[in-house]
C-alpha positions as CSV (number, residue, x, y, z in Angstrom):
1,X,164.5,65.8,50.3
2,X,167.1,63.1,51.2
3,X,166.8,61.6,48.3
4,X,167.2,64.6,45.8
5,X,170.5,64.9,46.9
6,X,171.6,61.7,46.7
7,X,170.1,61.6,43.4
8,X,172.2,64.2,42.8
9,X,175.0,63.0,44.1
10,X,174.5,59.6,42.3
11,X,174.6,61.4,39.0
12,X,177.8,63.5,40.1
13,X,179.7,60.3,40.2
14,X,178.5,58.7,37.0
15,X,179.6,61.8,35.3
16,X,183.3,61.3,37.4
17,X,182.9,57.3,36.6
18,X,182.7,57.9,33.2
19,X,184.9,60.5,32.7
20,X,185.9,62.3,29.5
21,X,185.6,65.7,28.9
22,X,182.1,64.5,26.7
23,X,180.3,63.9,30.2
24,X,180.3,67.7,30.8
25,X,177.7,70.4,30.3
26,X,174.7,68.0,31.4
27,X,171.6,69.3,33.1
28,X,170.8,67.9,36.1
29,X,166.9,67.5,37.1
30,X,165.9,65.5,39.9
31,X,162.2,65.6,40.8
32,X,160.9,65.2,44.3
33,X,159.9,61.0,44.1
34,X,158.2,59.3,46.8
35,X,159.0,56.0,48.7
36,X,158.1,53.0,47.3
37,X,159.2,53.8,43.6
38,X,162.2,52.1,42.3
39,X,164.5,54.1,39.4
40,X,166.0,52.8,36.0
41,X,167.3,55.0,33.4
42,X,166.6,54.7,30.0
43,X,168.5,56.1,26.8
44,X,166.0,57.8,24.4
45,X,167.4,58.1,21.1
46,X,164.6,59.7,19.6
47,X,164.9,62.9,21.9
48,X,168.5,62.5,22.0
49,X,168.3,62.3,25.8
50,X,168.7,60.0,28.6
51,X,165.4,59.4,31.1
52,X,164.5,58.5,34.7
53,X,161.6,56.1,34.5
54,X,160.4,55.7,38.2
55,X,158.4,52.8,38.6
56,X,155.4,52.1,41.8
57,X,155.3,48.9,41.7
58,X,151.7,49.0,44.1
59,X,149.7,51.2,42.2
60,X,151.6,49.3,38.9
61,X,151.8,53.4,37.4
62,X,154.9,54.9,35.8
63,X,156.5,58.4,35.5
64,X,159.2,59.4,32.7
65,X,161.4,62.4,34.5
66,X,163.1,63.5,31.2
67,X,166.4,65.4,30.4
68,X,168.1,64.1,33.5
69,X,171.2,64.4,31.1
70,X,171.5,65.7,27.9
71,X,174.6,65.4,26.1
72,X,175.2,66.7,22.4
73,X,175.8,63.8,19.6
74,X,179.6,64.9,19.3
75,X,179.4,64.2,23.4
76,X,178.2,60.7,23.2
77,X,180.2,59.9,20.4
78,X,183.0,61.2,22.3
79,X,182.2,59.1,25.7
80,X,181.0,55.7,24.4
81,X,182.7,55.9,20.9
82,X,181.2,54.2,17.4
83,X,178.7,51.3,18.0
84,X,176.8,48.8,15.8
85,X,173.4,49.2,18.2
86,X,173.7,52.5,20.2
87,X,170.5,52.9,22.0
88,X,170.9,49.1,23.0
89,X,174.1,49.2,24.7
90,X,173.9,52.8,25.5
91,X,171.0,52.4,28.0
92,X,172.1,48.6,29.1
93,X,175.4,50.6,30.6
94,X,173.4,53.3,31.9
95,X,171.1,51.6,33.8
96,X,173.5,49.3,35.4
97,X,175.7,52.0,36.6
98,X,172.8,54.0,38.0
99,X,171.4,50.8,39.7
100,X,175.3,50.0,40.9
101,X,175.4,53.5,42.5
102,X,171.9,53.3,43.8
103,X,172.7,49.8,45.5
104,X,175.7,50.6,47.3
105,X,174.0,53.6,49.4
106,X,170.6,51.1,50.1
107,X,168.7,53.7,48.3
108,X,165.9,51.5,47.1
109,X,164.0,48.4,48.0
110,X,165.0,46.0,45.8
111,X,163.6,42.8,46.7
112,X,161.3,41.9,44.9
113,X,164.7,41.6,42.2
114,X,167.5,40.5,44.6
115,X,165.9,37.0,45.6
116,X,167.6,35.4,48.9
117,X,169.0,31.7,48.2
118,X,166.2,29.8,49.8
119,X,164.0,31.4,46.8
120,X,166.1,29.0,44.4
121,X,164.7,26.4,42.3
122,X,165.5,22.6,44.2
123,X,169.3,21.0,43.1
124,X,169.4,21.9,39.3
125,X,170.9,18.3,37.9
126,X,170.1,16.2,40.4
127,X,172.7,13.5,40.5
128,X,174.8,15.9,38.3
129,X,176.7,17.5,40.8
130,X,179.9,15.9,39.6
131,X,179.4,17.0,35.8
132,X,179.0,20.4,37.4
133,X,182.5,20.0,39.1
134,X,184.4,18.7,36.2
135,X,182.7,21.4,33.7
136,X,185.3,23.7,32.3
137,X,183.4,26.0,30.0
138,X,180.0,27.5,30.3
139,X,178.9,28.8,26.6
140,X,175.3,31.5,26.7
141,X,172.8,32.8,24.3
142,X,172.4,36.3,25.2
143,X,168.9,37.6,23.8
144,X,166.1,36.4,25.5
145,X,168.8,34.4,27.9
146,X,171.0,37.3,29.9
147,X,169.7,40.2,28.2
148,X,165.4,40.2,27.8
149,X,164.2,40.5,24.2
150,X,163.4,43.4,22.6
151,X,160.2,44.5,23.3
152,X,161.3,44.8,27.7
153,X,163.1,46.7,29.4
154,X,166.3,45.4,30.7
155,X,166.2,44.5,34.8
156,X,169.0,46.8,36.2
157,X,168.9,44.6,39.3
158,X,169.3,41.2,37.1
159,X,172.1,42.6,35.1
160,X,174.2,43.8,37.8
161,X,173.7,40.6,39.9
162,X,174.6,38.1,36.8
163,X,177.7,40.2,36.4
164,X,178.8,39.9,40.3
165,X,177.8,36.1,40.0
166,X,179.5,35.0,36.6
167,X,182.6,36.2,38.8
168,X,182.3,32.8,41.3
169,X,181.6,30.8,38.7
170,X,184.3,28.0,38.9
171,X,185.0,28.2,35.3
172,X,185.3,30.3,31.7
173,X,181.9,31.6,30.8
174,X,181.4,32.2,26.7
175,X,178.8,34.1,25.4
176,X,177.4,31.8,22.7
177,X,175.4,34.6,19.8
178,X,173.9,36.0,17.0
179,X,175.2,39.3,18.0
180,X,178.8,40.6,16.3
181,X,182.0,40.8,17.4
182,X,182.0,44.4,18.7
183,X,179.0,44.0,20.5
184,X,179.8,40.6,22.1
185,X,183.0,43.3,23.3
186,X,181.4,46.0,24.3
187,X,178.6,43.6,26.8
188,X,181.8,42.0,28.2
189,X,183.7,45.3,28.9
190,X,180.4,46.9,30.8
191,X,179.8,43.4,32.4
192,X,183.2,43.2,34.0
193,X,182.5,46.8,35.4
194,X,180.4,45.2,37.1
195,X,182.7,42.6,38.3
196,X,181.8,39.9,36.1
197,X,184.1,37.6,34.2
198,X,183.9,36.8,30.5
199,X,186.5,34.9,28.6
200,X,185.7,35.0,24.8
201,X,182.4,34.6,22.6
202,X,181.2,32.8,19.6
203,X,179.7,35.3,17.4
204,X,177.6,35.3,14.8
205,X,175.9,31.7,15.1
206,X,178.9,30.0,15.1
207,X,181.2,32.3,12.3
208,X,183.6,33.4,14.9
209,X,185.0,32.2,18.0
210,X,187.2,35.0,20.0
211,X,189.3,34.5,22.9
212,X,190.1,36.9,25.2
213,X,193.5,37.4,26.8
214,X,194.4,39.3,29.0
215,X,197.0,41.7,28.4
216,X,197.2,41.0,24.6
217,X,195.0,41.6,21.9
218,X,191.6,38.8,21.7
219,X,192.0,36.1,19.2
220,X,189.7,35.7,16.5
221,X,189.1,32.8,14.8
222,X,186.8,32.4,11.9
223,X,185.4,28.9,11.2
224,X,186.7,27.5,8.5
225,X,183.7,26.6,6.3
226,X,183.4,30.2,5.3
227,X,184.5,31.0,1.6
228,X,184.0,33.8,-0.6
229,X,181.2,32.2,-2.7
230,X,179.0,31.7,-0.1
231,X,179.9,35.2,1.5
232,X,178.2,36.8,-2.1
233,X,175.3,34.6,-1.8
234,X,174.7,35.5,1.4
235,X,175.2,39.4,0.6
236,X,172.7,38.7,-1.9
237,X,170.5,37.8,0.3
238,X,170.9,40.6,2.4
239,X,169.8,42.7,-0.4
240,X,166.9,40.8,-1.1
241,X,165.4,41.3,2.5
242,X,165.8,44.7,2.5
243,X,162.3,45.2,1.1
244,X,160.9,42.9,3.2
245,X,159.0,45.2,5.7
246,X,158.4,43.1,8.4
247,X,162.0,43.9,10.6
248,X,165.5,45.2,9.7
249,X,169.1,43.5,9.2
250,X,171.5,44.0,11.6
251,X,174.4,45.5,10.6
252,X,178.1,45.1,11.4
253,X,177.8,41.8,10.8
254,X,180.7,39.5,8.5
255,X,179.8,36.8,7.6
256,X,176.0,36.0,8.4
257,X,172.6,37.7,8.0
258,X,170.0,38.3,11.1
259,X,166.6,39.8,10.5
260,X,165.4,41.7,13.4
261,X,161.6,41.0,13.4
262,X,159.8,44.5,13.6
263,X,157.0,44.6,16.8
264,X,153.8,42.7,16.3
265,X,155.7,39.7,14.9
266,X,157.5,36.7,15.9
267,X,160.7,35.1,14.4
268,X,158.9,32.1,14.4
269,X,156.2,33.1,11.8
270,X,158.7,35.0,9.5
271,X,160.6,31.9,9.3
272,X,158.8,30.0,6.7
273,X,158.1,33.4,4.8
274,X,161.3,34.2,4.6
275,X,162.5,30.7,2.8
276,X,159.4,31.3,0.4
277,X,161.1,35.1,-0.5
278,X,164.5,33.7,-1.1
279,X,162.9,30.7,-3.2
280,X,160.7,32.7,-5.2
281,X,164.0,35.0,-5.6
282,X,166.3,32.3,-6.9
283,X,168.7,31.9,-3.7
284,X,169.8,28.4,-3.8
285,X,168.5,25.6,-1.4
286,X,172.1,25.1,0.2
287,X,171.5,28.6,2.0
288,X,168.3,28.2,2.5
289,X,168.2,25.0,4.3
290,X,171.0,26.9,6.5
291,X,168.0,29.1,7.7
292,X,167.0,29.2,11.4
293,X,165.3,31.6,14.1
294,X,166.3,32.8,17.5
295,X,163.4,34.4,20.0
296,X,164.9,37.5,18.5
297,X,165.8,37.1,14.7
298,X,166.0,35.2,11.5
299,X,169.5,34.1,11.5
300,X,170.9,33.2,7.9
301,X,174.6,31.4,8.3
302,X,177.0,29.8,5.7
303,X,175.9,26.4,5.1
304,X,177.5,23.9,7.7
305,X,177.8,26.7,9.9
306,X,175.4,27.1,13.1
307,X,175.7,27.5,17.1
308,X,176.7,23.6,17.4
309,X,178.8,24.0,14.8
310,X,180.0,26.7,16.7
311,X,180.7,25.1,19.8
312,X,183.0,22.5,19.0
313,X,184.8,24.8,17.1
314,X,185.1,26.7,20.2
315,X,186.3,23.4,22.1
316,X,188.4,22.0,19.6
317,X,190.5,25.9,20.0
318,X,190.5,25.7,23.5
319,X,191.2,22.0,23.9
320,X,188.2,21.0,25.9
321,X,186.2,18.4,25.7
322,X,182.3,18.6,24.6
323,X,181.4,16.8,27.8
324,X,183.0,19.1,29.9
325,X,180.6,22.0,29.0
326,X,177.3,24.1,30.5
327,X,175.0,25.4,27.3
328,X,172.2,28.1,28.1
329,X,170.1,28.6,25.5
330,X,166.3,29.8,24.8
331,X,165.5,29.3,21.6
332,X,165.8,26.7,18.2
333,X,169.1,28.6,17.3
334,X,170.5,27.3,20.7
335,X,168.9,23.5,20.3
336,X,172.1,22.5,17.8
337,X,174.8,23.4,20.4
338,X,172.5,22.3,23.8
339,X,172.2,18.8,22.0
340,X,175.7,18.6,21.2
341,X,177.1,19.4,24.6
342,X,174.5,17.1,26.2
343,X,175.1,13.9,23.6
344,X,178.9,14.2,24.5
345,X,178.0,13.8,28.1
346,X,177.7,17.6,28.7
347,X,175.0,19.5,30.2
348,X,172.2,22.3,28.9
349,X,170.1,24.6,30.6
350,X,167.0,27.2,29.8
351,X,165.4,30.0,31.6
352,X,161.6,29.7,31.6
353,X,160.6,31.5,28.4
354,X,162.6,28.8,26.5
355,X,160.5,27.9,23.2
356,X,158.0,25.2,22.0
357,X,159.9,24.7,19.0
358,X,163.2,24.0,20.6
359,X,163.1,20.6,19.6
360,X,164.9,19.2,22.7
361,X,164.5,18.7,27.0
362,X,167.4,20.6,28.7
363,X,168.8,18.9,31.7
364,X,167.2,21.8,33.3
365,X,164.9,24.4,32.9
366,X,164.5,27.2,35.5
367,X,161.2,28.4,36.8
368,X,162.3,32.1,36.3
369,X,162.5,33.7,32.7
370,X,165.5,35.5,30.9
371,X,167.5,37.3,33.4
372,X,166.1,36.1,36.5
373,X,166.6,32.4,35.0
374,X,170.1,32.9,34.1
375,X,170.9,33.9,37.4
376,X,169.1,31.2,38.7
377,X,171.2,28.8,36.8
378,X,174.7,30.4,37.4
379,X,173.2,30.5,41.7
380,X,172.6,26.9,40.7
381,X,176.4,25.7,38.9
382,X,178.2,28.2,41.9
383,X,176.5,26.2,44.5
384,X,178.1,22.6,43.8
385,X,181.5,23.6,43.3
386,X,181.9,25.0,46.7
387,X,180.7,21.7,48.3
């Protein structure tokens, strides 16, 4: 009975958290759970709801409690405003403020996610330790790197922790992305709700490069490659894969195309079928030789413009030097900027799902996958720099 009211109670303060006159008029069911069962909660666009998925991890069964909270459309609108990729943010917030809430009153066991040092991987560079200390940027792929790809759930317990880490990191972190501008904001806002520290992104594959600064408005920079011819071709091309059927294009984007590969296929394989659409449809070789693949998406970018690209764009704005730089990346989109950071003397790093066809060795390569192996790697940078 305890923990219905804490439940309860836990859902009263995300509503006060969150505030807003669009938080109120939810219905609040809580259903009797027993021990042994750990919570997330999950947005569910298609029933307009948000869900309790309660998870035993012995018997490896799952229940869905749903219509914990039901808010109208106008009331989400209201409380988390216009977004590119609702249901993706939406329930990343979510379930880190309900796992926040849950872990400050010990409700759970969580350890089979909140791993004690000694369960680390051995030193991460060994004989690195000073390149560690005299690193001044760490630049991160986010999909299938801090956030897992899209066919699993986000870890609530991963999330929060990476947040609370990339705080006592001696140094700027970067996200380093496919993703836009706005949602590159909107995962730094909810990640330094959690505590963490983000000072700017790269955004779409090396088009942009925004600074944060605090106080004032971010500063956006877009590389200067981009011109309007190639920003028609590339619309063309847009067009073209609409009728692909084998994903979607991600909107909001400026100045790049990304084709979301639908369930039941890999970015990978739709690589080479996508170059043999655009030939067959007249594109030009100069963007199609520009065409490359995340664990996520099809990424097409202005020609000349890519994630290494990207990065020393990024450096040569804020004045630092390649070899002064910690890359994360997981896939062949990430291979351009890991080998630039680590030919100028810089470091690169990979969580465990990290991909055949990245083309490179990374100084480092955790044992852990996504989340977990991000974590592992900021546990890993932290560590030195307080030697």
């Amino acid at each position: 009975m305890a923990k219905i009211i804490l439940l309860e109670e836990l859902l009263g303060k995300l509503k006060l958290e969150l505030g807003g006159a669009g938080l109120k008029n939810y219905e609040i069911r809580v259903k009797t759970l027993p021990r042994g069962e750990r919570y997330s909660v999950l947005f569910s666009d298609a029933s307009d709801s948000i869900c309790v998925i309660v998870e035993d991890v012995n018997n490896r069964r799952t229940a869905r409690d749903e219509h914990i909270l039901s808010p109208t459309s106008q009331q989400r609108e209201e409380t988390f405003g216009p977004l590119a990729h609702p249901l993706d943010l939406k329930r990343k917030f979510l379930e880190g403020e309900i796992f926040r809430l849950l872990g400050r009153k010990g409700v759970d066991d969580h350890s089979e996610d909140i791993f004690p040092i000694r369960k680390f991987s051995p030193r991460m560079w060994v004989g690195d330790a000073k390149k560690i200390k005299q690193a001044k940027c760490l630049f991160e792929d986010a999909d299938g790197c801090f956030i897992p790809l899209a066919d699993k759930p986000v870890n609530i317990g991963e999330y929060l922790l990476n947040a609370e880490l990339s705080a006592s990191l001696p140094f700027d972190k970067y996200y380093a992305t496919g993703r836009t501008n706005a949602e590159c904001r909107l995962m730094a806002k909810y990640e330094e709700r959690f505590g963490g520290k983000v000072s700017g992104w790269i955004a779409e594959n090396g088009c942009l490069f925004i600074r944060r600064q605090k106080g004032k408005k971010d500063e956006i920079h877009i590389h200067p490659a981009i011109d309007d011819k190639i920003v028609s071709q590339l619309k063309a091309t847009e067009k073209i894969l609409k009728g692909f059927g084998k994903g979607i294009i991600q909107p909001g984007k400026r100045f790049c195309v990304s084709y979301w590969v639908a369930e039941g296929f890999t970015s990978a394989q739709v690589e080479p079928e996508i170059i043999k659409l655009l030939r067959k449809a007249g594109i030009g070789e100069e963007i199609r030789r520009s065409i490359t693949h995340t664990a996520a998406a099809v990424d097409i970018t202005p020609p000349g413009i890519n994630k290494e690209t990207g990065l020393l764009f990024a450096c040569e704005i804020l004045r630092v030097n390649p070899k002064n730089t910690i890359v994360v990346g997981d896939a062949k989109g990430d291979a351009g900027m890991m080998r630039a950071a680590m030919r100028c003397g810089g470091l690169s790093a990979a969580p465990a799902n990290v991909t055949d066809d990245i083309g490179i060795k990374p100084d480092y390569i955790s044992p852990w996958p996504e989340q977990k192996g991000v974590r592992d790697i900021h546990r890993q940078i932290a560590l030195p720099s307080k030697k």
